[in-house]
C-alpha positions in Angstrom: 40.0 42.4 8.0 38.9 45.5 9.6 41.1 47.8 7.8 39.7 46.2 4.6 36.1 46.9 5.4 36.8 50.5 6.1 38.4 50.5 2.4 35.6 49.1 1.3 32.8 51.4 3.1 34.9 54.3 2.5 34.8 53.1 -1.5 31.3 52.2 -1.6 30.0 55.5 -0.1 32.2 57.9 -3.1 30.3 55.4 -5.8 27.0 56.2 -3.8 28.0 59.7 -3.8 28.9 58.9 -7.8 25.3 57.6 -8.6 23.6 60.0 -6.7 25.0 63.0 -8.8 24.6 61.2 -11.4 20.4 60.6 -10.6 20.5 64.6 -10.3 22.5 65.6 -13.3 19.8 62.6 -15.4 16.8 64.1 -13.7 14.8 66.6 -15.9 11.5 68.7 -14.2 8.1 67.1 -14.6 6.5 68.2 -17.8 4.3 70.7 -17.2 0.8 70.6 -19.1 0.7 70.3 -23.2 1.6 73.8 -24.4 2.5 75.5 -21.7 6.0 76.9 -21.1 7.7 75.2 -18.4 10.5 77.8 -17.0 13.5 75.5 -15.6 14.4 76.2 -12.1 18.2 75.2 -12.3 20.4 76.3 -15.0 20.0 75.6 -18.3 22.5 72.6 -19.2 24.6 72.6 -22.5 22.1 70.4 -23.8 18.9 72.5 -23.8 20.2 76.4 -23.2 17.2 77.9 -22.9 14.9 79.4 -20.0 11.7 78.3 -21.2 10.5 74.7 -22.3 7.2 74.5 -24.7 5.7 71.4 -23.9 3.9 70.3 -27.1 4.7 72.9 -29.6 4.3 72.3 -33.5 6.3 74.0 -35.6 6.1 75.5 -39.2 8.3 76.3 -42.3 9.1 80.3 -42.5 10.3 80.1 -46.0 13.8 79.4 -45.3 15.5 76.4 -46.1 14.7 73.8 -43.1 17.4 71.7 -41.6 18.3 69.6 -38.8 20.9 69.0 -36.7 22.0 66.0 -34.3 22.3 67.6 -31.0 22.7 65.4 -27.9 21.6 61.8 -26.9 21.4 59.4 -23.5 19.1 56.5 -25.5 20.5 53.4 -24.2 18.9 51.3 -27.9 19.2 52.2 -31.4 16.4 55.0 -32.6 15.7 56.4 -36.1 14.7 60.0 -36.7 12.0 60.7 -39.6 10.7 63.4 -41.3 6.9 63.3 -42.2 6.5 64.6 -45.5 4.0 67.3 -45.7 2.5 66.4 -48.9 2.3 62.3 -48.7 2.8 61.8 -45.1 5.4 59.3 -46.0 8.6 58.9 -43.4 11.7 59.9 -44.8 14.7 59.1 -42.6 16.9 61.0 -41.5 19.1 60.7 -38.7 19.9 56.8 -37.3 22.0 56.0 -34.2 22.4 52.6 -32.8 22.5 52.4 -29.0 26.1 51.4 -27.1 24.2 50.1 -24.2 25.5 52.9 -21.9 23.8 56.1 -24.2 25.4 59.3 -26.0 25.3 57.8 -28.8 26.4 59.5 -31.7 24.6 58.4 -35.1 25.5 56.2 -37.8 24.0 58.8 -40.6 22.7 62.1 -41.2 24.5 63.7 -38.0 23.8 67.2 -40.0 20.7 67.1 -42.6 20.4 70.2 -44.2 17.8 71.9 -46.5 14.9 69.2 -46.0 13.5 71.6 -49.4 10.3 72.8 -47.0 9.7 76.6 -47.7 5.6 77.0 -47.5 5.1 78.9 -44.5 1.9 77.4 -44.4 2.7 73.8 -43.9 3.1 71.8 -40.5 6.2 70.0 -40.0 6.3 66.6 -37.7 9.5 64.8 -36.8 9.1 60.9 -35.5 11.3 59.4 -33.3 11.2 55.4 -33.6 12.7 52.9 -31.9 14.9 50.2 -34.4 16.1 46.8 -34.3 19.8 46.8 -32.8 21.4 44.8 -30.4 19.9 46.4 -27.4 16.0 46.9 -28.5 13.8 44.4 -26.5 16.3 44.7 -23.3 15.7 48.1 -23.2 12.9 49.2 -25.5 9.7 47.0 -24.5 6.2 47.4 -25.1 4.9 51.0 -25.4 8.3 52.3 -25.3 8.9 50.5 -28.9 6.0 53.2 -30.0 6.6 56.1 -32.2 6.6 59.7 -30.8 6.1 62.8 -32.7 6.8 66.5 -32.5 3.9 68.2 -31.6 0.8 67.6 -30.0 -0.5 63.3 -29.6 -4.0 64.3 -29.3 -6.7 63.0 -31.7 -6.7 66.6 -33.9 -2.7 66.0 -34.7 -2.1 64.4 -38.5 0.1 62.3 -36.9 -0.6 60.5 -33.1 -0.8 57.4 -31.0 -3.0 54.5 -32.4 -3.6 50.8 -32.7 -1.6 49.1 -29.9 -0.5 52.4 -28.5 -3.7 54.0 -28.7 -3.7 54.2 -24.6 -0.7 56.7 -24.9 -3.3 59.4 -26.6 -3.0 62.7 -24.6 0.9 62.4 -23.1 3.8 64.3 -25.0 6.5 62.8 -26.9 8.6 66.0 -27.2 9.3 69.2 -25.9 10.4 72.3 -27.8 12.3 75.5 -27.2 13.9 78.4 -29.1 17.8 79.0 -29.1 19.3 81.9 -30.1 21.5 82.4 -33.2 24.5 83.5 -30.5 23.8 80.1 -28.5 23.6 78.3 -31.9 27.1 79.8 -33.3 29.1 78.7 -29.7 28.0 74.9 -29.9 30.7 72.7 -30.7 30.4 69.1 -32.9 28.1 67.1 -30.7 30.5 63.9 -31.3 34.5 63.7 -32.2 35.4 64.0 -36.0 31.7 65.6 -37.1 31.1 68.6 -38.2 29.6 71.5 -36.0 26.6 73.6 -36.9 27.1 76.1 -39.6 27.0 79.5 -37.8 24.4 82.3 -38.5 20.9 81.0 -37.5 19.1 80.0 -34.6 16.7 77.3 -34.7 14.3 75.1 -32.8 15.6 72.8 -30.1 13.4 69.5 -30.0 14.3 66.4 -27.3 12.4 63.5 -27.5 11.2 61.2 -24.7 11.6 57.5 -25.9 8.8 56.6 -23.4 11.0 54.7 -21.0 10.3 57.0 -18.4 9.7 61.2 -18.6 13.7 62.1 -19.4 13.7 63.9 -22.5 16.9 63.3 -23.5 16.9 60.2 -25.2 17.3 62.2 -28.5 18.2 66.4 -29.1 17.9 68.1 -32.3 18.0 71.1 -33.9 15.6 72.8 -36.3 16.3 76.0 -38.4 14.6 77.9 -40.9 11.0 76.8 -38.3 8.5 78.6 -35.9 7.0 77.4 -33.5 3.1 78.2 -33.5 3.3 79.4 -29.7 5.7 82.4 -31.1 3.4 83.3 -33.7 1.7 85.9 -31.4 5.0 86.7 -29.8 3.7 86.4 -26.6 4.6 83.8 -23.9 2.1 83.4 -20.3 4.0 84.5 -17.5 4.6 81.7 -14.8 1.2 82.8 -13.0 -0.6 81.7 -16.0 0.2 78.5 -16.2 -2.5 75.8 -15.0 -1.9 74.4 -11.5 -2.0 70.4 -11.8 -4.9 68.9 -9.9 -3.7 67.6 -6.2 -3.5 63.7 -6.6 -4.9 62.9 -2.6 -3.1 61.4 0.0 -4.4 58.0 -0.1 -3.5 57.6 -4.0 0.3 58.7 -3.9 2.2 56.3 -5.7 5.2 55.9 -3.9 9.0 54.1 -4.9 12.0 54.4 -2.8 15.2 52.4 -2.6 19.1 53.0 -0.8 21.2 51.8 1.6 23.7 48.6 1.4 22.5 44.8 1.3 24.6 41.8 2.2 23.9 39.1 -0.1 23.8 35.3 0.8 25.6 32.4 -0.9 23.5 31.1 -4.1 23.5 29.7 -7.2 23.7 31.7 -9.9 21.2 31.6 -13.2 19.7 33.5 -16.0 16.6 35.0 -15.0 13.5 36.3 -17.0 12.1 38.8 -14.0 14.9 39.5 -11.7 12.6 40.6 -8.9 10.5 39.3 -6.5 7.8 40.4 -5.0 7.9 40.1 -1.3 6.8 41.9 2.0 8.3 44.5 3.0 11.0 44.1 5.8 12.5 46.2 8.9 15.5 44.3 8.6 17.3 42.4 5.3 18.1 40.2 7.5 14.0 38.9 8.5 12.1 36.2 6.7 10.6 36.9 3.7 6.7 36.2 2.7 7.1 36.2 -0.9 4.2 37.3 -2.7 5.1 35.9 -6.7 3.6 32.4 -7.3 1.6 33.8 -10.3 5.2 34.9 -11.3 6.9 31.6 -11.0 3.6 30.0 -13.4 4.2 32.8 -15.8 8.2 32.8 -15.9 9.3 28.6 -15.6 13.0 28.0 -13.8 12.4 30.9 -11.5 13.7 29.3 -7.7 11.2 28.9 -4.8 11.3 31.2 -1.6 13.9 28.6 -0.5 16.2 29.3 -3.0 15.6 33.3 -3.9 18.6 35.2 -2.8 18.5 38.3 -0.1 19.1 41.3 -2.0 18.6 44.9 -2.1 14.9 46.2 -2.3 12.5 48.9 -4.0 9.7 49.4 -1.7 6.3 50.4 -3.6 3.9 52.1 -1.9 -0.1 51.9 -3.7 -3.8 51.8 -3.3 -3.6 50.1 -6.6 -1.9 47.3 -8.5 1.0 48.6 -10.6 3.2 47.9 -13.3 7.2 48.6 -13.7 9.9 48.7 -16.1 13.1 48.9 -14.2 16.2 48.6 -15.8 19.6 47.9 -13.4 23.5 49.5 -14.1 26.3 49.5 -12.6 27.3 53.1 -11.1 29.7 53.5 -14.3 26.4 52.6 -17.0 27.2 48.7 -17.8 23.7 47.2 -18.3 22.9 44.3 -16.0 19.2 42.9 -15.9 15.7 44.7 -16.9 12.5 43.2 -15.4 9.1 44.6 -16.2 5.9 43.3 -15.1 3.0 44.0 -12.9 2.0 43.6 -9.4 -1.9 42.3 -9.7 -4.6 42.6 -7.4 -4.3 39.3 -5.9 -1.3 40.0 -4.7 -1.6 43.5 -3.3 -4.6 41.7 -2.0 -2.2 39.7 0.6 -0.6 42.7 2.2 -1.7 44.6 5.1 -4.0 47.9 4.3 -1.8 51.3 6.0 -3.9 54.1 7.8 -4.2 55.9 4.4 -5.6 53.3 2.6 -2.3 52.3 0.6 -0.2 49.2 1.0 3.5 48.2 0.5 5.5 45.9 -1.3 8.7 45.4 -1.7 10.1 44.4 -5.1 13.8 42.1 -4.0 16.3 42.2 -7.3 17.8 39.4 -7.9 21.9 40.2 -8.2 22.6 38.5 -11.3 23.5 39.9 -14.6 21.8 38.5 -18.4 24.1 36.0 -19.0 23.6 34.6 -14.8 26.6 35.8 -13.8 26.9 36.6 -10.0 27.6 40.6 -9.6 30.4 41.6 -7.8 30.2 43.9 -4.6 29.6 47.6 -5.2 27.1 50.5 -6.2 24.5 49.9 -8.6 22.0 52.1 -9.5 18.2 51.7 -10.8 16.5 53.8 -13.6 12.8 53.0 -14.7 9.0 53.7 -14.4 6.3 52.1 -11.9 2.7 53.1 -13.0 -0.4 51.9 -10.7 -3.3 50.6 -12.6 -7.4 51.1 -11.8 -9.1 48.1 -11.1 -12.4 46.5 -11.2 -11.4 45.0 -7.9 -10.3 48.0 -6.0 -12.8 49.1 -3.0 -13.2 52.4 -0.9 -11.1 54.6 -0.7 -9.1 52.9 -3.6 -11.6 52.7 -5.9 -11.7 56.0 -7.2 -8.0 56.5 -7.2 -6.9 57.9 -11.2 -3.6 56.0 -12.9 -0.2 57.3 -11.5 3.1 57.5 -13.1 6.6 57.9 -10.7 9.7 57.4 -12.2 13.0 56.0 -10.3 16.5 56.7 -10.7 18.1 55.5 -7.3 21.8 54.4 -6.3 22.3 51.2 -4.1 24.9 49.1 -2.4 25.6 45.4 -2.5 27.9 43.0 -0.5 28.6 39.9 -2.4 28.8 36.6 -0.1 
């Protein structure tokens, strides 16, 4: 028995090891403000070769023929790439890829659209990145990460931005942009087995598209040629001194997510479950009582189990002056999809945990180790990858009160002993 724990440790630590290269090779920097250059402090990966990132650009038609090339992809659901037409405005499609549940998908169509017939140097061109019906939309793509997102600017003074339902997401990019040399362009391969590479002689405009399930921009990769970008026009970029400095967000308003470490699960039965988390206290040990903090959950979700029958397993501890909402989505350490919960943590119930020095409280947010179908997950790594964003309320005081809206993203490894 003991030699077969130390197998095991010694197995579970090389999949931690796994997950947590793979959270650094996934992570991507912080976008840096609209239309401002953000210069990558690791080196460039084969994806996005470049030193410099424009964060917002538009680009424009320099009387060459335009044309567009599928690049790279991680989107876990099917998207479809348009073209807004200039003249009408109408979306033209152009490259569709259905998501395999695990990313790099390669698409179904249009893997190399050339000549989009665009040759007034005058005239804007937007691309639109939307999310489709496939098998995996709705356990991946939910709410406002169904929305469109454009090339370009999503302000108010774009032809094309966020309205209606997603009218809140006004302000926050959807792509960045950068320029790649016709030398880079000329030694890139087929981006998938059996299509065709990029015809060699121009350089172009690399676009990558954040899906708006969290601030990767990877989800889609493109290439543009026959395009400027307006931030070339003057041939001139800002050195790193001149880019804005981000206001400090205080100490007291951090929004905070962390995860790790192995948990020994309890014996339980399995079932399908609408959120897999629950909301509890957070613990010194896995193996203290829990104060469970859902009952608004178990009104809004029917069939959820009571604190009697809730499983121990491993935690993500949020740290807030606020309430918050999440969208965490939960792999295995090889990619297989097991369970997404999204939902919020309301004032009432931040309202039942202790208030820290700084103003902030904690809660710990349990998963529940089951996959879609309520199958019981076997022992191993798994890791987490999502958003958790803290929302102002009406009903925060002090300190709290005047904290803004905050937006962390997650991509952590874990361990789990089954029972």
């Amino acid at each position: 028995m003991g030699v077969a724990m130390k197998r095991f440790g010694a197995t579970l630590a090389s999949c931690l090891v796994f997950c947590f290269c793979l959270c650094v090779s996934l992570c991507v920097p912080a976008p840096a403000s609209a239309r401002t250059p953000l210069f990558l402090a690791v080196s460039p990966s084969a994806w996005m070769p470049v030193n410099a990132v424009w964060q917002g650009a538009n680009v424009y038609g320099t009387g060459k023929p335009v044309s567009v090339y599928f690049i790279h992809s991680i989107a876990d659901w099917g998207n479809q790439l348009y073209f807004m037409d200039p003249a009408t405005g109408s979306e033209n499609p152009l490259l569709l890829y259905r998501g395999s549940g695990r990313g790099g998908a390669c698409p179904d169509s249009g893997g190399l659209v050339a000549d989009l017939g665009v040759r007034d140097s005058s005239q804007q061109l937007v691309f639109m990145l939307r999310t489709i019906s496939s098998n995996y939309a709705g356990k991946y793509c939910t709410g406002e990460a169904c929305g469109p997102r454009y090339t370009g600017m999503n302000d108010a003074s774009a032809r094309f931005h966020s309205s209606g339902e997603y009218a809140h997401l006004l302000g926050q990019v959807w792509a960045q942009a950068a320029r790649i040399p016709q030398a880079k362009a000329d030694s890139m391969g087929p981006p998938c087995t059996g299509t065709s590479r990029i015809p060699p002689g121009e350089g172009g405009v690399l676009f990558s598209f954040n899906d708006g399930a969290n601030d990767s921009f990877e989800d889609l990769v493109i290439l543009v040629t026959g395009v400027e970008m307006d931030v070339e026009r003057d041939h001139v970029i800002p050195p790193d001194s001149a880019k804005p400095k981000p206001k400090p967000i205080p100490v007291n308003c951090v929004l905070d997510a962390t995860t790790g470490g192995v948990t020994h699960g309890d014996a339980f039965l399995p079932r399908p479950m609408e959120m897999p988390l629950s909301a509890i206290r957070p613990r010194d040990m896995p193996t203290q009582a829990r104060y469970h903090l859902d009952q608004a959950w178990r009104e809004r979700y029917p069939g959820r189990p009571d604190e009697t029958a809730f499983p121990n397993g491993p935690e993500i501890t949020v740290t807030s002056a606020l309430p918050f909402s999440f969208n965490l989505g939960f792999f295995t350490n090889t990619g297989e999809f097991i369970n997404r919960a999204h939902g919020s943590v309301t004032a009432g119930m931040m309202g039942l945990l202790p208030v820290a020095g700084d103003g902030r409280r904690a809660v710990s947010l349990m998963w529940y180790p089951v996959s879609e179908k309520g199958n019981l997950v076997s022992t191993g790594a798994y890791v987490v990858k999502g958003w958790i964003r803290s929302n102002p309320a009406s009903e925060a005081v002090g300190p709290a009160a005047a904290c803004p809206e905050e937006k962390t993203n997650l991509l952590s490894a874990f361990g789990y002993i089954r029972h």
